[in-house]
VOBAKOL-561244 format. One record per residue (C-alpha): x, y, z; residue in one letter. Coordinates in nm, 3 decimals. Layout:
N
{r {X Y Z} a} ...
***
This chain:
481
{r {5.379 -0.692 0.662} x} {r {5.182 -0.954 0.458} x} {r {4.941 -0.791 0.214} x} {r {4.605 -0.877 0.110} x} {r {4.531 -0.924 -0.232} x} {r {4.132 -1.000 -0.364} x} {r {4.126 -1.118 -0.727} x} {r {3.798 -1.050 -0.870} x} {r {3.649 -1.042 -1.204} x} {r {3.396 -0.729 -1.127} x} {r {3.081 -0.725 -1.219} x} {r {3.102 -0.350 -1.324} x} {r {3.383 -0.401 -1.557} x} {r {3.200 -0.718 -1.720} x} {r {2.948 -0.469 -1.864} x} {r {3.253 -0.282 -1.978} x} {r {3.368 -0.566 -2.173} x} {r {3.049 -0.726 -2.312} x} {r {3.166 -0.734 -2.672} x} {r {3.517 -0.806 -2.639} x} {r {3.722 -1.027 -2.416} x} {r {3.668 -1.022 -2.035} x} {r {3.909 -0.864 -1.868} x} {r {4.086 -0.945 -1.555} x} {r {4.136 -0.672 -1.307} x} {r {4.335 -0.739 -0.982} x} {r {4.205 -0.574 -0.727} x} {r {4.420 -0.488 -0.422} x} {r {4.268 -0.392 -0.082} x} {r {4.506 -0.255 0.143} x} {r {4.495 -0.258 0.505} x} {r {4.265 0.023 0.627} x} {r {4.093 0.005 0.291} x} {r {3.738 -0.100 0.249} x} {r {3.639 -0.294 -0.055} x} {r {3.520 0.047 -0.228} x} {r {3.754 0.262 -0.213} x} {r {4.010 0.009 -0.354} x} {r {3.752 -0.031 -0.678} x} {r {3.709 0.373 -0.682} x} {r {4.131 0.314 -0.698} x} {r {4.093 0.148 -1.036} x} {r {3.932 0.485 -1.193} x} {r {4.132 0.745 -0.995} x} {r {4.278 0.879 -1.246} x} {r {4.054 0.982 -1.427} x} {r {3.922 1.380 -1.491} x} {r {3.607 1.398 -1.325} x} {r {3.496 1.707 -1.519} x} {r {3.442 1.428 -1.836} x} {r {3.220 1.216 -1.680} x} {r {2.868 1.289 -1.702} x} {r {2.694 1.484 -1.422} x} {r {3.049 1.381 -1.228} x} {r {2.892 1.047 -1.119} x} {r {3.043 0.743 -1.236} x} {r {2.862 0.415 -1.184} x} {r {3.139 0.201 -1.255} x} {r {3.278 0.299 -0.947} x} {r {3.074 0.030 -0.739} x} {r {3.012 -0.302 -0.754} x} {r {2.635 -0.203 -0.908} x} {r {2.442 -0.437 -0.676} x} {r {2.098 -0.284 -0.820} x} {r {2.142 -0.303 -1.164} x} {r {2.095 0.071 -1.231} x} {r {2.298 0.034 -1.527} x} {r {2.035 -0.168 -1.653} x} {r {1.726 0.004 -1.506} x} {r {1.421 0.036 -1.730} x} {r {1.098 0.237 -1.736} x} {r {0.848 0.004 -1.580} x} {r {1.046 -0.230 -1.407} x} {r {1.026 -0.380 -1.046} x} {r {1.189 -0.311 -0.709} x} {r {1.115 -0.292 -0.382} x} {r {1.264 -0.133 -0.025} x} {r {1.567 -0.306 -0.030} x} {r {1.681 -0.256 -0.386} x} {r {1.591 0.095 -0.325} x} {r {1.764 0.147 -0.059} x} {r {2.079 -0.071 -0.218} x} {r {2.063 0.198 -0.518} x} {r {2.067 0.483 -0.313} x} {r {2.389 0.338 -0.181} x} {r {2.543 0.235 -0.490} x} {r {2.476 0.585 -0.633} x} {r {2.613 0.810 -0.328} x} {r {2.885 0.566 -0.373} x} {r {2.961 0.594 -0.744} x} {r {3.030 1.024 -0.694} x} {r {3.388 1.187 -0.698} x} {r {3.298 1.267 -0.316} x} {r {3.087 0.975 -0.195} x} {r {2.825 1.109 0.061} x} {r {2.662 0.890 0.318} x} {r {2.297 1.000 0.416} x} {r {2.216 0.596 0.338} x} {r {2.384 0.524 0.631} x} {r {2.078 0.725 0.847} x} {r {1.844 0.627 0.614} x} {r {1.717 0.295 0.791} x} {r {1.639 0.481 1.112} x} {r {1.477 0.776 0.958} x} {r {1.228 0.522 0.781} x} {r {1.232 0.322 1.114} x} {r {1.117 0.622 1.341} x} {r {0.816 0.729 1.070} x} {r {0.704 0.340 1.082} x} {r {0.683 0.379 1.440} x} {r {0.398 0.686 1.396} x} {r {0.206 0.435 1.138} x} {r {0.388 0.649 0.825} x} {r {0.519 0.466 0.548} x} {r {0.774 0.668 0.333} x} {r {0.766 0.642 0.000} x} {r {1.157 0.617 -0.107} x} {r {1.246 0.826 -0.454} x} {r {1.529 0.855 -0.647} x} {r {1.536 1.098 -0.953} x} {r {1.955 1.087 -1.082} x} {r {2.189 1.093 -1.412} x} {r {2.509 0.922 -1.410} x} {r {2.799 0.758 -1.657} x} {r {2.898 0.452 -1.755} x} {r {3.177 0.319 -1.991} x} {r {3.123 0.290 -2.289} x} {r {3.135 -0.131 -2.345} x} {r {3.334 -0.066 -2.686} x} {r {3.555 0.232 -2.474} x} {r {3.883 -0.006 -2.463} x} {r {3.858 -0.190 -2.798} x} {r {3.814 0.166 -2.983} x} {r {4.105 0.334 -2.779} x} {r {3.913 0.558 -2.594} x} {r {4.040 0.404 -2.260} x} {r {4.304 0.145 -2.179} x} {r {4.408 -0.051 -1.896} x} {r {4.693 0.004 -1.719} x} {r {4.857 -0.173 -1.418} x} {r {4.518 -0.232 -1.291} x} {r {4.368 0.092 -1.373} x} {r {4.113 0.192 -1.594} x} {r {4.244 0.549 -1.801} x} {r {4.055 0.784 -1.997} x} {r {4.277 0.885 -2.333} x} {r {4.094 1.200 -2.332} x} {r {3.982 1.142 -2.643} x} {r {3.609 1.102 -2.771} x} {r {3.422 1.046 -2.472} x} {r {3.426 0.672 -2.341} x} {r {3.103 0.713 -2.156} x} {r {2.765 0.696 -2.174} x} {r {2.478 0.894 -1.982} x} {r {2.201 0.736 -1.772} x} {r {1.915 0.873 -1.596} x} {r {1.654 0.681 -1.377} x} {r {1.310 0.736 -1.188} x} {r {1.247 0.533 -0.925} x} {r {1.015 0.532 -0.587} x} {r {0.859 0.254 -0.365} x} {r {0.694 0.236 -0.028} x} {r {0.962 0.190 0.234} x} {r {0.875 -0.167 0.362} x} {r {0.822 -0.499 0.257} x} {r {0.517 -0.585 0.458} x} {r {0.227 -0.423 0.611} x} {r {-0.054 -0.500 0.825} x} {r {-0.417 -0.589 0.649} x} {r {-0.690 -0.372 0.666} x} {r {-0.513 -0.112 0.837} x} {r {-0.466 0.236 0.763} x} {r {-0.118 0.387 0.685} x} {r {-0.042 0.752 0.653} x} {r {0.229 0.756 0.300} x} {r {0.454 1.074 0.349} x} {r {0.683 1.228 0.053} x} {r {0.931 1.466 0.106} x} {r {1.312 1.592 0.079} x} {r {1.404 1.348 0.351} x} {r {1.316 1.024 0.136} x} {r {1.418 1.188 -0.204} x} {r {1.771 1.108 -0.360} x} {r {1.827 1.356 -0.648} x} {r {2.073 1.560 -0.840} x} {r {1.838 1.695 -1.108} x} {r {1.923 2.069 -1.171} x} {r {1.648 2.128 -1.501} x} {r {1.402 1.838 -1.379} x} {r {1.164 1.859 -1.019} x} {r {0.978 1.561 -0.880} x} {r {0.645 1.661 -0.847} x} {r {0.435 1.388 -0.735} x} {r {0.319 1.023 -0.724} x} {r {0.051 0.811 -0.825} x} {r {0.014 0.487 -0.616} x} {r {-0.220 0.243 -0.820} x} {r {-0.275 -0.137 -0.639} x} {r {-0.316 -0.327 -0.910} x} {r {-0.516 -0.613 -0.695} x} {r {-0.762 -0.436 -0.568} x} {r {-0.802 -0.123 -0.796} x} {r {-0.767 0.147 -0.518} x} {r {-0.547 0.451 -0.682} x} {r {-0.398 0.733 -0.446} x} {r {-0.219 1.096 -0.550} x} {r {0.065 1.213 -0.352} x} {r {0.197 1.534 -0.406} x} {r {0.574 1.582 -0.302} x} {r {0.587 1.710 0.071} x} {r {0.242 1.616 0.089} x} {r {0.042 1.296 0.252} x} {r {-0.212 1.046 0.175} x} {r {-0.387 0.758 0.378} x} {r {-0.366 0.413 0.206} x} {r {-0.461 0.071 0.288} x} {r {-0.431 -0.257 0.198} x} {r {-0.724 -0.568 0.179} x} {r {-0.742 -0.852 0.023} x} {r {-0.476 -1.135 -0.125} x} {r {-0.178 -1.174 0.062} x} {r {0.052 -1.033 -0.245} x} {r {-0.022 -0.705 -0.395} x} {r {0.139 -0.530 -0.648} x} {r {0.177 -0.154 -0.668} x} {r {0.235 0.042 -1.002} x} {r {0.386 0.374 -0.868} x} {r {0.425 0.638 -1.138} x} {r {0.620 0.936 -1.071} x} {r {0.527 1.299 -1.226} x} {r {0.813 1.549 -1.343} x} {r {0.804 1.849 -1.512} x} {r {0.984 1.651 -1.782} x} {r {0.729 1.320 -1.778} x} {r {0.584 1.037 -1.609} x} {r {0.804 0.730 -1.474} x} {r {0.679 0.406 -1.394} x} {r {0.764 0.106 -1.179} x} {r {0.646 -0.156 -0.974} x} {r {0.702 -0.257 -0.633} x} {r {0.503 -0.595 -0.441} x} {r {0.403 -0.575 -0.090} x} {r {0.297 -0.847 0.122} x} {r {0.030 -0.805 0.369} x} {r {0.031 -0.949 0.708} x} {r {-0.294 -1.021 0.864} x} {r {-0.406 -0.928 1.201} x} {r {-0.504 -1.212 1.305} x} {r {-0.410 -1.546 1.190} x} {r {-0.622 -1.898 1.163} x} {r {-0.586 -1.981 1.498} x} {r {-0.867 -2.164 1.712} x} {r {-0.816 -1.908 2.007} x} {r {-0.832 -1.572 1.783} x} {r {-0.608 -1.322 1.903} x} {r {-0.670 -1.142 2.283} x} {r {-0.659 -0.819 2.401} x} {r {-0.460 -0.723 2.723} x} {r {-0.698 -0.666 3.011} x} {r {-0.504 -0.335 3.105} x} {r {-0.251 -0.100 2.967} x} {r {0.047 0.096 3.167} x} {r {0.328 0.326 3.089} x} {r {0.578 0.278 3.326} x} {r {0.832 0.524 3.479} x} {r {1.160 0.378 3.616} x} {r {1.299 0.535 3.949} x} {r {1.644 0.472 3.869} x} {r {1.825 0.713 3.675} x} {r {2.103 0.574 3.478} x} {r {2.387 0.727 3.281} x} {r {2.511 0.595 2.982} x} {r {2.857 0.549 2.865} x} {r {2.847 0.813 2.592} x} {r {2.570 1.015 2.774} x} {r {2.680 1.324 3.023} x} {r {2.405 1.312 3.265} x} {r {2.196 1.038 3.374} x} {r {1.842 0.985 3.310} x} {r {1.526 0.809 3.363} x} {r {1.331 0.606 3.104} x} {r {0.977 0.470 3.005} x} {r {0.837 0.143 2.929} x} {r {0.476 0.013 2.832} x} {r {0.360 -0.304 3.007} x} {r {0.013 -0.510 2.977} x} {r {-0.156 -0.726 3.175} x} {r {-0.357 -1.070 3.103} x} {r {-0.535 -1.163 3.353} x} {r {-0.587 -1.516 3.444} x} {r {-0.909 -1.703 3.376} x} {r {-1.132 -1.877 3.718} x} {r {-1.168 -2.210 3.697} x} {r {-1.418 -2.326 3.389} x} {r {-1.474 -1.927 3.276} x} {r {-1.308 -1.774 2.972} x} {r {-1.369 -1.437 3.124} x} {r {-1.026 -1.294 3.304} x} {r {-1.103 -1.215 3.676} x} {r {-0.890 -0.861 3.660} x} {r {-0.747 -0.910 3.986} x} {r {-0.369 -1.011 3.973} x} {r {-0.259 -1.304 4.171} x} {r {0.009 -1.524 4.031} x} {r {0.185 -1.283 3.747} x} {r {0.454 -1.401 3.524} x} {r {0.634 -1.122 3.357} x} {r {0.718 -1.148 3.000} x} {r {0.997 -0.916 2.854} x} {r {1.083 -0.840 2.543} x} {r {1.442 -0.890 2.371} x} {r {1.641 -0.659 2.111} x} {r {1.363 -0.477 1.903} x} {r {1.541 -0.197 1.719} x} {r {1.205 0.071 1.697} x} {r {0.951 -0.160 1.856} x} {r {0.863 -0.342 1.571} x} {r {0.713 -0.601 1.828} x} {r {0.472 -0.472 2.026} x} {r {0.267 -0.631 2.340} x} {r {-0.005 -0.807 2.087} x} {r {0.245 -0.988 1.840} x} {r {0.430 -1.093 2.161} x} {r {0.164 -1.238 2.335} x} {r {-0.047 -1.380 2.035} x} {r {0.244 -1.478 1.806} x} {r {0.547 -1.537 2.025} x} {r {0.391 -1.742 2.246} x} {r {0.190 -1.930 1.974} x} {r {0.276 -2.332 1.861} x} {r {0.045 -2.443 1.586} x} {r {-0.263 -2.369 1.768} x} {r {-0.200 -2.347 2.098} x} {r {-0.105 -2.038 2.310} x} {r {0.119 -2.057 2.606} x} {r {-0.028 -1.745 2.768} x} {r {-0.363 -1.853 2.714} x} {r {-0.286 -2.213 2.852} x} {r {-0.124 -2.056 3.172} x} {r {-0.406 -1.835 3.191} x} {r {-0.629 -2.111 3.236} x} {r {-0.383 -2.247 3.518} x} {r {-0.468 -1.917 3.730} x} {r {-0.130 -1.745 3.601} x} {r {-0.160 -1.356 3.524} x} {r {0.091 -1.335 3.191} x} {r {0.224 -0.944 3.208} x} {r {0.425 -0.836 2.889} x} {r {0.663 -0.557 2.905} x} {r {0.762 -0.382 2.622} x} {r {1.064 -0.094 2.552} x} {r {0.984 0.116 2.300} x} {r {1.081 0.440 2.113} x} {r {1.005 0.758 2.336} x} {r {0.685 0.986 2.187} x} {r {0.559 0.683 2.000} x} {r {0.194 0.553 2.004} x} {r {0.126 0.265 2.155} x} {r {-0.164 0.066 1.982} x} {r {-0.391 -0.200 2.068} x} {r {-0.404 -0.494 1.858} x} {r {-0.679 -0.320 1.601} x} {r {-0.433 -0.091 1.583} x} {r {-0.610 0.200 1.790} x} {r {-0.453 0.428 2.008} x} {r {-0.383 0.349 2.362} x} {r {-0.125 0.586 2.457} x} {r {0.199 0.790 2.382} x} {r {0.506 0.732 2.591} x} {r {0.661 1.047 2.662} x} {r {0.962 1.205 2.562} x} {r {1.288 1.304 2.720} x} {r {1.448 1.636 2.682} x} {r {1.740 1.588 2.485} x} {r {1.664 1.226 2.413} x} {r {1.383 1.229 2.137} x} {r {1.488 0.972 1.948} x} {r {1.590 0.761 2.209} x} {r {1.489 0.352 2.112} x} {r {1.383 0.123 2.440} x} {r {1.463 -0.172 2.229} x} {r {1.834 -0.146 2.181} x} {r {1.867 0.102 2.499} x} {r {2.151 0.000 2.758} x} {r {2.060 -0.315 2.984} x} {r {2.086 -0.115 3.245} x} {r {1.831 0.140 3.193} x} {r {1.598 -0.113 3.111} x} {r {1.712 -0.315 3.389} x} {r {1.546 -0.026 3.629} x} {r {1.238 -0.028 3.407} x} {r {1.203 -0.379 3.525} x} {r {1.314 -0.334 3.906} x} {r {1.009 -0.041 3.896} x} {r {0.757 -0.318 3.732} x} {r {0.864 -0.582 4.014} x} {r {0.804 -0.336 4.304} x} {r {0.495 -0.217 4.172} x} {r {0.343 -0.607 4.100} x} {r {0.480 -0.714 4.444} x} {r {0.280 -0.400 4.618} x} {r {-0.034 -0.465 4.435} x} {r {-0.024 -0.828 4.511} x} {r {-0.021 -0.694 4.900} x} {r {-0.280 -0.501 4.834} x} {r {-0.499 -0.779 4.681} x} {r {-0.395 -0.993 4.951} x} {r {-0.187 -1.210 4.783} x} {r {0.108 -1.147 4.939} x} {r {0.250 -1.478 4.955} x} {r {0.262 -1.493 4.564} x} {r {0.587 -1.467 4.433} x} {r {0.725 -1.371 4.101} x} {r {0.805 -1.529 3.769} x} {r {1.010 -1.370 3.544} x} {r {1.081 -1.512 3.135} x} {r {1.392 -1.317 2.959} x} {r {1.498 -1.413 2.611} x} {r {1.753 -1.264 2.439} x} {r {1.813 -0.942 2.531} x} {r {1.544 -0.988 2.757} x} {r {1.756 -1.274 2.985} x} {r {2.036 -0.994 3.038} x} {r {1.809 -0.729 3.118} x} {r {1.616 -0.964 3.398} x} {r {1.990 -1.084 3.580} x} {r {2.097 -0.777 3.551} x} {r {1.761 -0.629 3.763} x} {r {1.750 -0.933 3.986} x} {r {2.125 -0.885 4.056} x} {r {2.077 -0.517 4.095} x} {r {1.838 -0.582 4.368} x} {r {1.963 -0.856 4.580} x} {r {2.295 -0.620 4.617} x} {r {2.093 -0.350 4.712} x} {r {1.895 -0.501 4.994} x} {r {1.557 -0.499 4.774} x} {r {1.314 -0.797 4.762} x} {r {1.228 -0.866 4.420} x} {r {1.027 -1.174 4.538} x} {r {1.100 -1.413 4.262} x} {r {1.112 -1.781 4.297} x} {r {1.115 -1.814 3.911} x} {r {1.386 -1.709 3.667} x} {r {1.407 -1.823 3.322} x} {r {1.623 -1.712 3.059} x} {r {1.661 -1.828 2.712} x} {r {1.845 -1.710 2.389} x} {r {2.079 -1.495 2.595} x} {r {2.440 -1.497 2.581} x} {r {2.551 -1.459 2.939} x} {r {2.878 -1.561 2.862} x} {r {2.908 -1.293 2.590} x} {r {2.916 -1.348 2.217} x} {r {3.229 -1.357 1.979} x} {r {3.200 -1.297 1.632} x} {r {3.505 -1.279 1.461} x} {r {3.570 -0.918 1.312} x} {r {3.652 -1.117 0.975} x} {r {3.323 -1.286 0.931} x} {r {3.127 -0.997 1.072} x} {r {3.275 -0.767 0.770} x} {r {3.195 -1.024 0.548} x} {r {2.843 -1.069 0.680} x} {r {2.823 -0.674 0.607} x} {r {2.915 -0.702 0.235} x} {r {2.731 -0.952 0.135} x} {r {2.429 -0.936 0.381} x} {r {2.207 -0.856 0.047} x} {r {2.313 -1.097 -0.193} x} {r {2.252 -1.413 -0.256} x} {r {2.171 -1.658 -0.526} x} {r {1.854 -1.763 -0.610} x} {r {1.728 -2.126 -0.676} x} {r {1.743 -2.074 -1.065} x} {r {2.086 -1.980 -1.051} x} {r {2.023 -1.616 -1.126} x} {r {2.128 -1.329 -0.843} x} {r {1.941 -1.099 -0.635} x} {r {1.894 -0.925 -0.334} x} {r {1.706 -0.974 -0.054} x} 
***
């Protein structure tokens, strides 16, 4: 069997060598073998019990520059989260809470909570001078500790950011702190709290570890945060810039509010294929009622809808008002308000996370969708098609009997899928037409969706993985997204 070889000059070991001659290190990845283990194969043997605090960060690649980390530098949610990677990573027994991390963060954004991310750790590195004073050597490939004077150095950083990279203007945020969010293996040193200063506008707000405080954010579209973390050893500082998204953009229409709001319960239980019973689900769907000729005051009386749905939204990070005053915006026009005006009633539905808040666009409270026992954490937006597929056969029956009741029962339906949206729809429309059940559509339109399936070579998608943060800026230097 053919074996794979990568040849790589690693950026770990060129900190190793920064006063002597670069070394080449072939690196062999063998099948089954991911691209870290083989480098953690270049230090193997090695005695763990001589490296400092048993974490060496040599062992990875080092895509955040811990190595280099300074007291009042910059980051932000994506270098925090890449150094809470690289440092799980870099231990004799890699752990992988990193791996949850994402939707933990996801599911608190969902309640309005922002995390704030915080790393307190000591580590090794090599010595740069550890091979040219024979404290280590390299051998076939490997890295070896002569068990001499010690060939490493010890490292500690302090780090902590908010756990996004944009919020909403003017609206208020509840920033949470606690063991979840904290990466750590002080033993004589204890995180006690933050200070969260925006340097733009002035504001300065105390955290306390395992506590909460409400923040917001006004004013210029970048602000910088100085975030200083309190230990029982000191104060740690670093920066982090957030960009702030404004509710409403410069548009001549201004953004609208839906005329109504509805949870809606599906009637079709549906079992999944890793699931041992089958279930119902919830969606939330709005309503925009069409404008009478020469008003722009809705008549709340449906009559011609066209339902909108929503695609893949991993935690509902769309909701109904972005998709209606965003999605369907070009320059300054906005479809649903220009089919409003035709007589059309636009209807968005929208799958999100079960027990979440549903907001209007000011960002107030509508409603909660329930929960399901045994399925708290369930996520509408990347649920199976054909769960949400029922959602949308319940919204169809109940449109088509309140257009009967309003006495428009010659109306039919118009239904707009993209993405994930255009598989749910054919999958409900199909669902019903084999079942016997009018779903009274004369109007399907699907766009984005990949009805013939999509085919991503396993190659480029593990490439895609590895290098999905990195990329090269326009000045040559690196850094992450």
């Amino acid at each position: 069997m053919k074996k794979r070889y990568i040849y790589i000059i690693l950026a770990s070991f060129i900190s190793i060598f920064t006063q002597a001659q670069p070394t080449k290190i072939n690196i062999k990845v063998k099948k089954g073998q991911t691209y870290n283990t083989a480098i953690r194969d270049v230090f193997i043997q090695n005695n763990n019990n001589r490296i400092p605090h048993g974490v060496l960060y040599d062992r990875v690649v080092g895509w955040s520059g811990l190595a280099q980390w300074k007291n009042g530098d910059e980051t932000n949610f994506t270098h925090l989260k890449q150094a809470w990677r690289d440092l799980e990573n870099s231990k004799n027994n890699p752990s992988n809470t990193y791996k949850d991390l994402n939707y933990k963060v996801d599911l608190q954004k969902s309640k309005d909570k922002l995390p704030l991310l915080s790393i307190g750790y000591q580590f090794g590195i090599i010595d740069s001078l550890a091979v040219k004073d024979g404290r280590m050597r390299i051998e076939k490939n490997r890295i070896i500790d002569n068990e001499k004077a010690s060939p490493y150095l010890s490292k500690k950083v302090v780090l902590a950011g908010v756990a996004t990279q944009k919020v909403l203007a003017n609206k208020d945020y509840t920033l949470i702190a606690n063991s979840t969010f904290r990466l750590s293996n002080f033993t004589n040193e204890i995180i006690k709290g933050f200070t969260i200063e925006n340097t733009h506008t002035g504001q300065s707000y105390n955290l306390s570890f395992n506590g909460s405080v409400i923040i917001n954010f006004r004013g210029a579209k970048f602000q910088q945060l100085k975030i200083t973390t309190h230990t029982t050893q000191g104060n740690y500082i670093n920066y982090q810039t957030i960009e702030l998204q404004g509710v409403s953009a410069n548009r001549s229409f201004g953004d609208k509010e839906a005329d109504e709001h509805h949870i809606l319960t599906s009637s079709i239980p549906f079992k999944g294929y890793d699931e041992n019973t089958a279930t119902i689900s919830y969606a939330d769907y709005h309503i925009f009622y069409h404008y009478p000729p020469g008003s722009s005051n809705s008549q709340k009386v449906l009559k011609k809808p066209i339902i909108i749905l929503d695609g893949f939204d991993p935690l509902d990070k769309r909701n109904y008002g972005e998709l209606y005053n965003d999605k369907l915006t070009y320059g300054n026009e906005n479809l649903g308000e220009k089919l409003r005006q035709k007589g059309y009633d636009v209807v968005i539905l929208n799958f999100p996370v079960m027990g979440s808040n549903i907001l209007d666009i000011n960002h107030n409270g509508i409603f909660q969708i329930p929960l399901l026992n045994g399925y708290m954490t369930r996520d509408g937006g990347t649920d199976y098609i054909e769960r949400n597929a029922f959602l949308l056969v319940k919204l169809i029956q109940t449109l088509n009997n309140q257009l009967q009741s309003n006495g428009y029962g010659n109306e039919e339906l118009v239904i707009i899928g993209p993405s994930m949206g255009g598989q749910i729809s054919r999958y409900a429309l199909a669902y019903m037409e084999k079942h016997g059940l009018d779903h009274n559509t004369r109007l399907w339109v699907s766009f984005d969706s990949p009805h013939l399936g999509a085919n991503v070579p396993l190659a480029l998608q593990q490439d895609l993985f590895f290098f999905r943060l990195y990329r090269r800026t326009s000045d040559g230097t690196r850094s992450l997204r």
